[in-house]
N, C-alpha and C positions, 0 to 999 in steps of 0.2 A: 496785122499780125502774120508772119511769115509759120508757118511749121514743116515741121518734116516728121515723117514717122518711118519706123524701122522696127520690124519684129524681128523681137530674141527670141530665147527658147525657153522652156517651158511655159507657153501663154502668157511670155512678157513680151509689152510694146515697150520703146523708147520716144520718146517728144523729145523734139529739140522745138524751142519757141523762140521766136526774136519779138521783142517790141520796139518800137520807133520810141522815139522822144514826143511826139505826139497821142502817143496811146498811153505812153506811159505817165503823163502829164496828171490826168485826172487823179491816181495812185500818189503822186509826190505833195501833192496839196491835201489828203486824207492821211499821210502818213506825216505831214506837218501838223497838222489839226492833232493827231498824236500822241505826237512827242510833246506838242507846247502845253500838255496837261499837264505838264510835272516841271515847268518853265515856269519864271516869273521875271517880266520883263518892264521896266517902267513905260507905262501908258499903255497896256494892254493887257486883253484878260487873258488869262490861260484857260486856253483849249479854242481862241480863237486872233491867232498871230499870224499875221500874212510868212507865207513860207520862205520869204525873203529874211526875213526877221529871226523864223527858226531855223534857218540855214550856218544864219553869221550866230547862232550859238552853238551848234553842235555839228556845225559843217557838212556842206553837201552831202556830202558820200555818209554822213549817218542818215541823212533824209532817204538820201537814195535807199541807200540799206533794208531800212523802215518798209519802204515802199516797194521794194522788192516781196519780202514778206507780205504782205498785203496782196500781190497782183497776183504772184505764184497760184496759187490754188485757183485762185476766181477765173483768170487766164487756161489754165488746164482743162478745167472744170469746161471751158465753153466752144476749147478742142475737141473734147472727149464729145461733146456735145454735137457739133457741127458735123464729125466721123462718125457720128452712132456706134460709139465704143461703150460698154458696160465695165465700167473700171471696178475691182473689189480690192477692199485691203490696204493699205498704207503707201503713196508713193515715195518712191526715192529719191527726193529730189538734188538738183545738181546746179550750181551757175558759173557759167562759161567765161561771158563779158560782164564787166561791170565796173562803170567808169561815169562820173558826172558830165553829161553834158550829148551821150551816147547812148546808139540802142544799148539792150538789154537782151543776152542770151542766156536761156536756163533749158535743162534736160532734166525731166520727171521720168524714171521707169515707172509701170503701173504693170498691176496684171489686171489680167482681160479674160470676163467668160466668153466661152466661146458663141459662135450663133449656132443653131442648132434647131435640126426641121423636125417636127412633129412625125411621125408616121401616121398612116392612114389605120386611122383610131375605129373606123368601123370593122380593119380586117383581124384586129384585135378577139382574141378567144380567152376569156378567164373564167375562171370558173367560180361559182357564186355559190356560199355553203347557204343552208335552208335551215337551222335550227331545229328540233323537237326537243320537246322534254322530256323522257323516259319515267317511266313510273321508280325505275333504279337511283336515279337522278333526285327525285323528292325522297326516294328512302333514305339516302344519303344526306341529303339537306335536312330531316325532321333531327338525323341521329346526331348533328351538329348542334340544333336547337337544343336535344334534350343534354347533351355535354356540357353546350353554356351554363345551363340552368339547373347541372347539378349540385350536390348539397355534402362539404363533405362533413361528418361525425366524429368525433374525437371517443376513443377505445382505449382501451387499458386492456392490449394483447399484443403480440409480434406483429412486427409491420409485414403485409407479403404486395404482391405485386398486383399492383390498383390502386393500395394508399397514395394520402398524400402523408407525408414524414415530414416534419419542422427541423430543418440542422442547421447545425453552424459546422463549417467544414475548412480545413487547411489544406494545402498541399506543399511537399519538398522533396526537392530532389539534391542529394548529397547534402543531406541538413542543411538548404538553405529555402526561402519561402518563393516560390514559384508565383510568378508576379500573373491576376487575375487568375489564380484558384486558391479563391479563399471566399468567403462571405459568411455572412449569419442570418438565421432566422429565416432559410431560404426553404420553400416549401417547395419541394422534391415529390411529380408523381410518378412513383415507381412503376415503369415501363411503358415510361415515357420517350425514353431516347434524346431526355434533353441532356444528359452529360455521355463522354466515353464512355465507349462498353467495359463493361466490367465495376463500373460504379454501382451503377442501379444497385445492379444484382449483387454486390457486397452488402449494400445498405437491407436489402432483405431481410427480416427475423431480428432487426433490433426493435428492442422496446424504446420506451419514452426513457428518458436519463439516462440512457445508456451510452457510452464509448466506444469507439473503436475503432481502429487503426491497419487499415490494408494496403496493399501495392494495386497499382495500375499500370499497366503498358500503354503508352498513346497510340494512335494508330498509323502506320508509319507515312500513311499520305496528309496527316494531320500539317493543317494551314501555317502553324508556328514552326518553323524551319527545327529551333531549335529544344523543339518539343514532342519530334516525330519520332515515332519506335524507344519513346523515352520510358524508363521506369522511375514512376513519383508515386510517394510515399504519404495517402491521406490521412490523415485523423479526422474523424467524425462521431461530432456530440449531437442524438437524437432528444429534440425537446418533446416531441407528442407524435404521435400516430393518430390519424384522422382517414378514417373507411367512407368512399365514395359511394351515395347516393342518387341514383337517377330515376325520374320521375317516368311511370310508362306513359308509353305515347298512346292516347285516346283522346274521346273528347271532353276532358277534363283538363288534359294537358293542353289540348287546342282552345279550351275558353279561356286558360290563363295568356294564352300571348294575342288578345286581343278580342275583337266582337265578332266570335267565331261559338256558332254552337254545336256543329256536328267537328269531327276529324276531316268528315270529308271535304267540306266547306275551308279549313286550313291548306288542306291539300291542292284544292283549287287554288285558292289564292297565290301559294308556292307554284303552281304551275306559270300560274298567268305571268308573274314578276321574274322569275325563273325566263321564260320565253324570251320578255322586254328586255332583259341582261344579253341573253344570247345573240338575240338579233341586232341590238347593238354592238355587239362586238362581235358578227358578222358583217357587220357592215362596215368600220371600219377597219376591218379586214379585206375586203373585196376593194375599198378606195386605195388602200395601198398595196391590194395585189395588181390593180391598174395600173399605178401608176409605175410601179417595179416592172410590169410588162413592156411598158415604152421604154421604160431607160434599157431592159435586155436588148429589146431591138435596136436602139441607137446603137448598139455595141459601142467600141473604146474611143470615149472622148475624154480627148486631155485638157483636166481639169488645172486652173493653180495652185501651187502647194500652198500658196496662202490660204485658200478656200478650204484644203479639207485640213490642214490647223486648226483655220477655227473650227470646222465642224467636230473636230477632236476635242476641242476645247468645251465645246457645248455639250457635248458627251458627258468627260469629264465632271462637268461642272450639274449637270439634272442629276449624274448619280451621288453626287455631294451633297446636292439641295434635299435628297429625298434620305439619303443617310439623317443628317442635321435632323430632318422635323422624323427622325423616330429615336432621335436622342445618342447617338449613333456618330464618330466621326469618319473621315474618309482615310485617317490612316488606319485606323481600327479595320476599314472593308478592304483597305490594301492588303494589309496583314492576313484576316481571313482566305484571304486568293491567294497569298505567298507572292504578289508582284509589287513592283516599284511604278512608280506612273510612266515613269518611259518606258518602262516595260507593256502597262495598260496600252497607251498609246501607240505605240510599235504594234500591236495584236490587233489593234482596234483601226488600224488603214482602210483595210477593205468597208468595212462596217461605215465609215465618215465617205468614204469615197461615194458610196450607193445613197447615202441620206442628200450628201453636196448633189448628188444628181439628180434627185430626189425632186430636190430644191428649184434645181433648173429646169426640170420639165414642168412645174407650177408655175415656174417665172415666164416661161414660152407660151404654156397656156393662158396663161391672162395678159398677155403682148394681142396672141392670135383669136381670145375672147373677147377682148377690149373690157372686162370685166374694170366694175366700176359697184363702188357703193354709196349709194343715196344717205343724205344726210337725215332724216328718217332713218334708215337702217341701223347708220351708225348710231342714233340718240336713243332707241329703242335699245338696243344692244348696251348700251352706255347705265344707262337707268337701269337696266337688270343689274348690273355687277355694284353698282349704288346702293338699291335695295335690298341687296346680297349681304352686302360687307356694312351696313349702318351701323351696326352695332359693337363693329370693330376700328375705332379710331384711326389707329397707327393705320391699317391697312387702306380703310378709306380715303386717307389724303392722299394718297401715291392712287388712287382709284379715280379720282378727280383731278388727276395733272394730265396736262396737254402730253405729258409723255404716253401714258397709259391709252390714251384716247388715241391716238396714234398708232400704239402697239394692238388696240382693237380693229384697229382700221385694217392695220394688214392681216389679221385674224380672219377676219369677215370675209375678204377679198379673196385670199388664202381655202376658206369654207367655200364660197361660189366659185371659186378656179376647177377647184377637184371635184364637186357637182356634175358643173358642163362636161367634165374631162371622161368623169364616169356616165353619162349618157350619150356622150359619142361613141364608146364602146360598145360595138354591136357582138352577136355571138355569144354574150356568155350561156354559159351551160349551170345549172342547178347542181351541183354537189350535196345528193341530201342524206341525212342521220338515219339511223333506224328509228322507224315509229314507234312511237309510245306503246306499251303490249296493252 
């Protein structure tokens, strides 16, 4: 196999490859075996016809053809190989010669990450935050607890601001129905801020069956372009006024949410769980302030545009997955931000750019850690997410496909890369909270 290589620009190489008629020999007999699967020939079976046979049916140069498709990739694949080239993305492929009885010339563009040296990971200074729980902090958490666990009462008086109010409510602008402001039976707690301003606060002082009909101004940064600084015109039928309840916090309030007999004993508790949350999400904070460290340091490496595409894409696509499972679409979150996806996308470069890099200094780290996971690791790792999901069908067969085991594999690999990566880093310094009073 003859090659030549040539760098383009932006992190594109070029392959030109030649094969002999002897390399490419093995190719024309698998792409015979092939084609003669859809052949029928007297005295022979299909899908095992000497290539001689499936030649004089579909003639050389469809063999050959065949057999080009076949080599193409496998051929590339063992350039890319032999060069220590890291190819990402879709190649271009191209063919040059192509004649029965002759080599075979073809040109693949590929992009190429770049290589790319770690820096001296112990001269690394990051800063590592220390968590506390503030006794503010548990005030704060119990006054949530007792919100959940309010109670609201149904009154026969003026609604004021705390009710919850039952309406059914329209909106129009130039008498026509303003598409999503309208619903029924919708329980409204006044001063709340879950509608525009000036809603609540109109619903104020009505009773239960009561009507009535006010103006609204939107507000003029308001997400619906065509809804911004707009004046629409509600009707609103209140079915019931219902006066909030909440339980004081003691310890009566602390025995009901579990096997807690003082307040104080709750409070601990909230402390301890409280902590385990924080430091975990200091923690994976301080792995990706490392790793954001090195790539500052590497300064500007040019990446493929192919690379941060897809990282764009991947963006795109977890804030879809996470819209979707809260019932939620992604033209609805469009609409709320006022952007178009090329718009998202366009805004979002930098953001894909720093994650693509992200990407590659995990990739370099586990090249320069030799990181590796024991088949143990993975079975152990494998059985939890089994254990996890039994109960859920549909999720567990996609839990037990060699694809998923796979995608665990580089999970794990991925967890131990950034491990080693964060105890090569010497120097950090404590960033810590104010103490608990």
């Amino acid at each position: 196999m003859n090659v030549q290589k040539e760098d383009l620009q932006d992190a594109m190489v070029k392959f030109t490859i030649e094969l002999s008629e002897q390399e490419l020999a093995p190719y024309l007999d698998r792409a015979a075996a092939r084609i003669s699967k859809n052949l029928k020939v007297s005295g022979f079976r299909s899908g095992h016809m000497p290539r001689e046979v499936v030649e004089k049916q579909v003639g050389a140069m469809g063999v050959l053809e065949e057999a080009v498709q076949i080599a193409i990739p496998k051929e590339l694949g063992r350039a890319l190989d032999e060069q220590g080239i890291n190819a990402v993305g879709e190649p271009k492929f191209g063919v040059e010669k192509l004649a029965p009885g002759n080599p075979v010339v073809f040109t693949a563009e590929v992009a190429v990450l770049p290589n790319i040296t770690l820096p001296d990971l112990k001269s690394l200074k990051v800063k590592r935050d220390e968590p506390k729980v503030t006794d503010e902090k548990i005030e704060e958490t119990l006054k949530v607890l007792q919100e959940q666990r309010a109670a609201f009462n149904k009154v026969e008086r003026a609604a004021k601001e705390g009710d919850q109010v039952l309406i059914d409510f329209v909106g129009r602008q130039d008498g026509v129905k303003v598409e999503g402001a309208e619903g029924e039976k919708h329980p409204l707690e006044l001063g709340s801020g879950q509608f525009i301003p000036g809603f609540e606060e109109a619903v104020v002082g009505m009773k239960a069956d009561e009507e009535k009909e006010f103006d609204v101004t939107f507000p003029k940064d308001y997400h619906k372009k065509e809804l911004a600084n707009a004046n629409v015109t509600f009707k609103v039928k209140a079915h019931e006024v219902s006066e909030k309840s909440v339980k004081e916090i003691n310890d009566d309030f602390a025995k009901e949410l579990g096997d807690f007999k003082t307040l104080d004993e709750l409070k601990q508790k909230l402390r301890e769980n409280l902590l385990e949350e924080m430091q975990e999400e200091a923690k994976q904070k301080f792995d990706q302030d490392v790793i954001d460290a090195i790539v500052e340091k590497l300064g500007d490496v040019k990446l493929p545009q192919v690379v941060i595409d897809s990282e764009l894409n991947r963006m795109f696509n977890e804030i879809k997955q996470r819209i979707e499972m809260q019932g939620g679409t992604v033209e609805q979150y469009l609409e709320s931000i006022g952007k178009s996806e090329e718009e998202f996308q366009k805004e979002n470069k930098e953001t894909a750019y720093k994650r693509a890099m992200a990407n590659l200094v995990v990739y370099q780290a586990a090249k320069d850690n030799q990181t590796e996971v024991s088949d143990e690791e993975l079975q152990e790792e494998h059985q939890e997410a089994i254990n996890k999901y039994q109960f859920n069908p549909q999720v567990l067969d996609h839990v037990k496909s060699d694809d998923y085991k796979a995608y665990l594999k580089t999970v794990l690999e991925n967890r131990k890369t950034i491990e080693w990566l964060v105890e090569q880093v010497g120097g950090t310094e404590a960033k810590k909270e104010e103490k608990a009073s």
